[in-house]
N, C-alpha and C positions, 0 to 999 in steps of 0.2 A: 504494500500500500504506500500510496505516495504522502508528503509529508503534509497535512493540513485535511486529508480525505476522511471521512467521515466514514466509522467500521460499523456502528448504531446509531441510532436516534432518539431518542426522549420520546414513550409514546409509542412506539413500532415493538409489533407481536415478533416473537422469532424464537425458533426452537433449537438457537445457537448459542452455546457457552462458547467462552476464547480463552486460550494460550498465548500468552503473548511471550512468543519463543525467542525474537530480535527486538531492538527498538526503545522507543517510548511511546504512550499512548496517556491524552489526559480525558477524566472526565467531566464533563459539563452541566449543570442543570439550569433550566429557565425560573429565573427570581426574581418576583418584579418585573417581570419583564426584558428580564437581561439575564443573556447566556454568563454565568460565572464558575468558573474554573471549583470542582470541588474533589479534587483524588488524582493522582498521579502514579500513572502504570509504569516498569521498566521491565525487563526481560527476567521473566520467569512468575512475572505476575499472575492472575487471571479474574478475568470479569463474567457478566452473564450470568449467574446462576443465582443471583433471587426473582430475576422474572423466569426462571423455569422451575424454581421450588416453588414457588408463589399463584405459579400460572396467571401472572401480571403483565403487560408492557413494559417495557424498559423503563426503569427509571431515571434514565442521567443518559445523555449522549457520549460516546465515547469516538475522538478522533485520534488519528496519530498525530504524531510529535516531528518524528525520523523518521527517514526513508525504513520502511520494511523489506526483507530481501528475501521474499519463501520461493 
């Protein structure tokens, strides 16, 4: 994934958990009306799995940071 591309969305169903095996990756939520920075992923992290325990939407957007290289 390229650097600034969007892996989830805030709000979007998905029955994908992530490895984030390279890289970085932050998360986002909307507050007030404004995207704010709230968690910071680095290699060996992983995201996704309270909206699949939950059977929820995503709660926070997650983009990358750096170039990803799979």
């Amino acid at each position: 994934m390229e650097a600034g591309s969007y892996i989830c969305k805030e709000g979007d169903s998905s029955t994908n958990f992530y490895l984030l095996i390279e890289g970085e990756a932050c998360a986002q939520k909307l507050l007030e009306g404004v995207n704010k920075n709230v968690m910071d992923y680095k290699s060996g992290d992983y995201f996704g799995e309270l909206a699949l325990l939950n059977n929820q939407p995503r709660a926070a957007s997650i983009y990358a940071k750096v170039l990803f290289l799979w």
